[in-house]
GUVO-158208 format. One record per residue (C-alpha): x, y, z. Coordinates in steps of 0.02 Angstrom, whole numbers, plus 50000, padded with zeros to 5 digits. Layout:
BEGIN
R   east  north     up
R      X      Y      Z
...
//
This chain:
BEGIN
R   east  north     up
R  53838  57950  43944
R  53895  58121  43878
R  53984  58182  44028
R  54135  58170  44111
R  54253  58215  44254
R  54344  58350  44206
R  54162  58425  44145
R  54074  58405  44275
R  54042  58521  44427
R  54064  58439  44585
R  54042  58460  44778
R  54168  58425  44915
R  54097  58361  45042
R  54187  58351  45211
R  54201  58169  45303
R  54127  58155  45441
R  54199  58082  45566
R  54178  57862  45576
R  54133  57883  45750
R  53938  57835  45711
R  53863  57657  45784
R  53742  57544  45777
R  53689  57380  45853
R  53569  57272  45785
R  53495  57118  45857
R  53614  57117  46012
R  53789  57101  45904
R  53929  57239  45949
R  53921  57416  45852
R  53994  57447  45698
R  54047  57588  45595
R  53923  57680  45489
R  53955  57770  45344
R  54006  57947  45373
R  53831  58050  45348
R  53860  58163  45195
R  54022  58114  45115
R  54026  58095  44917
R  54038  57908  44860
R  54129  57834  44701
R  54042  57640  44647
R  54189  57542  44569
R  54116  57357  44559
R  54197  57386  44380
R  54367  57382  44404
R  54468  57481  44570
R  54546  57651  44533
R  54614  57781  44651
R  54461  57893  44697
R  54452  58069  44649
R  54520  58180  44808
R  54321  58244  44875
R  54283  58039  44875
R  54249  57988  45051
R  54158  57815  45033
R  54202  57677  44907
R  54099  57515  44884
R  54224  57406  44796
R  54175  57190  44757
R  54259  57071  44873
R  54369  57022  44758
R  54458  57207  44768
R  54547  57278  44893
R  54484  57424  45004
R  54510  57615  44964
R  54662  57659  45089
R  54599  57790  45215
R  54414  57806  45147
R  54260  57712  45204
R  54258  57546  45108
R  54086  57440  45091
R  54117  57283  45007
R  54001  57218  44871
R  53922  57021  44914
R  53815  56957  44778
R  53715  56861  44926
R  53557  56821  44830
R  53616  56751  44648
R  53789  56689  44583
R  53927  56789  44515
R  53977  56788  44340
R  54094  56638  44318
R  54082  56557  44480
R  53917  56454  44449
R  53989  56291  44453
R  54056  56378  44665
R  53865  56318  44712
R  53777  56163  44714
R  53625  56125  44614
R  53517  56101  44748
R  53552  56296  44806
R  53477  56362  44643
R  53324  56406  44598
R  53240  56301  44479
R  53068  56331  44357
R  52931  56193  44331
R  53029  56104  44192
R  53176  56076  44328
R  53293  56212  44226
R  53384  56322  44341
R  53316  56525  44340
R  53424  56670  44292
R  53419  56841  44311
R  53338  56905  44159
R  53449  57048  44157
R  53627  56976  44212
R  53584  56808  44120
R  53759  56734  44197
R  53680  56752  44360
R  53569  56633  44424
R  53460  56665  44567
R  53470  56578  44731
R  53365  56448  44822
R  53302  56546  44987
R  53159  56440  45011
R  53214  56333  45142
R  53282  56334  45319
R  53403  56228  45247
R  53447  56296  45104
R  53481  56460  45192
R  53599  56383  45298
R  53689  56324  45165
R  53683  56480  45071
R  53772  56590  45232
R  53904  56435  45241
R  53959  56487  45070
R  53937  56673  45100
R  53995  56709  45269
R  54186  56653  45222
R  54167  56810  45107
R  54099  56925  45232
R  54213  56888  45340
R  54349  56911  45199
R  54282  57077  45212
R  54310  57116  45374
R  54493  57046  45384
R  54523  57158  45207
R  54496  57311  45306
R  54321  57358  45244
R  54191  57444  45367
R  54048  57389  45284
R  53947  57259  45158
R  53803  57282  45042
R  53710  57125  44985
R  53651  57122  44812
R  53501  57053  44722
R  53420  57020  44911
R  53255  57076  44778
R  53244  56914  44703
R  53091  56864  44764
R  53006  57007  44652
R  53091  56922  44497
R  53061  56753  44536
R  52891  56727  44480
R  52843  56697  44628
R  52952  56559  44668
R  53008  56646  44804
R  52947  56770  44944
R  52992  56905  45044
R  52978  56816  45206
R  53111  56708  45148
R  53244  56829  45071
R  53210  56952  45239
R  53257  56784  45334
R  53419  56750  45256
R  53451  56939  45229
R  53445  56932  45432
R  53563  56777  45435
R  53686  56869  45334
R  53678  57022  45430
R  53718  56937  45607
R  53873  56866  45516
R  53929  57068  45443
R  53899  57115  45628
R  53986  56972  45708
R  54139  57025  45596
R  54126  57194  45635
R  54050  57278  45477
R  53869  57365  45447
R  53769  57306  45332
R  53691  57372  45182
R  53516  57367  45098
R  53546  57354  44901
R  53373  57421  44823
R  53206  57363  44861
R  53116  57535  44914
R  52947  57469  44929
R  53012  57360  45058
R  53142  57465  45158
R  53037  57485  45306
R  53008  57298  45330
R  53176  57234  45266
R  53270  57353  45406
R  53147  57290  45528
R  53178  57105  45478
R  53343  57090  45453
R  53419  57239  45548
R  53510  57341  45403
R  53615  57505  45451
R  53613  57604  45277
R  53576  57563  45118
R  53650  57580  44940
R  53541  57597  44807
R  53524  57623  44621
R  53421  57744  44527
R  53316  57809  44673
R  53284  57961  44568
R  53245  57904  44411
R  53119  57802  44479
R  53079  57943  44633
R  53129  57818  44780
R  53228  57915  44874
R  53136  57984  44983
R  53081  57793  45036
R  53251  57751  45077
R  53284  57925  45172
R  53128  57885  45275
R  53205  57743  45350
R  53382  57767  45342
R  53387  57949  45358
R  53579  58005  45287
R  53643  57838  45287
R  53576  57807  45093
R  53724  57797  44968
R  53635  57853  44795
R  53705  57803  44610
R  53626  57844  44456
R  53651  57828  44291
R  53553  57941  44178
R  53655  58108  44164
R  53483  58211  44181
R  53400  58144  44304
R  53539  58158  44394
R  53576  58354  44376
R  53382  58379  44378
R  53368  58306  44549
R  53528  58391  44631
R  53445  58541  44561
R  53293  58514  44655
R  53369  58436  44805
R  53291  58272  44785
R  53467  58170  44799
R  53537  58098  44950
R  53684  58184  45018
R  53778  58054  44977
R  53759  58036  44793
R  53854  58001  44623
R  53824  57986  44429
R  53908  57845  44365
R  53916  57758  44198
R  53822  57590  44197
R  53965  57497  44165
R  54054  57564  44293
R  54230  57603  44172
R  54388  57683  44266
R  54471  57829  44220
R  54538  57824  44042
R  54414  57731  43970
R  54292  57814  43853
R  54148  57766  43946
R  54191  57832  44111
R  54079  57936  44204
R  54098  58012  44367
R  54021  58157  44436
R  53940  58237  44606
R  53772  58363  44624
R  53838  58537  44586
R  53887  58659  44707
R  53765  58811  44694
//
């Protein structure tokens, strides 16, 4: 990616203070990101953050970053790598010929079977031991991944029925105590907060594909922005077009000491 830590200019941003709420759909408050605060995205591998890091989204398989604000990475839409043979065949999404529909761009992942009542309560049964895993980890929050599936589905599957068990899954992250996070899907912010009753949201590549602003209109400061292309990124710190809270990462999201890492905040002018 041609840039790296000790290269790169950062800002250190202050944490705000995790006093911020919200309640959605009657459930108690929760903790909300701290507005502001500079973010590290280690689905990778864990690391110790750099010292400006105040919010780390970490997979559930990790443990949270000690003293920081920890969000906790579900893949709530399609299966993990590896753990395909976790979910029955009636939960996945199948094609005409009867052969089950994977991602086109994580082809170990195959996409989930939302189209049901049913099949969405089966999907939370599986899921909500994980969010709750969460919650007893020490994280403060969740982000749900591949909730767009129904724009990669050929149709297969709709928005009505991903915002439904979006919602499902979001009662559960409340019940436990944790906000819950929007992954992508800028077109649909509006509607998916209004639907399922997100707090923030976490997305990828708002700027290289000028989103942000989308996200921002519905979330406000409570958008956690990664991107991957070294200059977009710098040209949109430069024009103040990034979310506050905002990092450049490398796409396969290395640690320190491997060649590929990539880390690096808006600079400072």
């Amino acid at each position: 990616m041609g840039i790296g830590r000790g290269a790169a200019s950062v800002v250190v941003v202050a944490m705000a203070a995790l006093v911020l709420t919200a309640c959605a759909h009657g459930d108690p408050a929760v903790t909300l990101p701290p507005e502001d605060a500079a973010p590290d995205y280690q689905l990778g591998e864990p690391y110790p953050p750099e010292p400006e890091v105040g919010i780390v989204v970490r997979d559930r398989t990790a443990a949270p970053a000690e003293g920081l604000y920890s969000i906790c990475y579900v893949n709530g839409f399609q299966t993990q790598p590896g753990e395909l043979d976790a979910w029955p065949d009636d939960l996945l999404l199948t094609d005409a010929a009867g052969d089950t529909v994977f991602d086109a761009d994580w082809p170990d992942e195959a996409l989930l079977d939302t189209s049901t009542d049913d099949n969405r309560a089966a999907i939370v049964e599986i899921v909500a031991p994980w969010i709750r895993e969460c919650a007893d980890a020490g994280y403060q929050g969740v982000e749900f991944d591949n909730l767009d599936t129904y724009a990669r589905s050929d149709g297969a599957l709709t928005f009505e029925q991903n915002a439904a068990l979006a919602a499902l899954l979001v009662d559960v992250a409340h019940d436990a105590g944790l906000a819950a996070g929007q992954k992508n899907a800028a077109e649909d912010a509006e509607a998916l907060r209004a639907a399922s009753g997100f707090d923030f949201a976490v997305v990828e590549e708002c700027a290289q594909f000028e989103e942000c602003e989308a996200y921002e209109d519905v979330y406000g400061d409570h958008v956690i922005a990664i991107e991957y292309d070294e200059a977009t990124f710098r040209a949109a710190c430069d024009e103040e077009r990034m979310p506050e809270s905002a990092v450049l990462r490398d796409r396969d999201l290395a640690a320190p000491g491997d060649p590929a890492y990539v880390f690096a905040l808006c600079l400072d002018d």
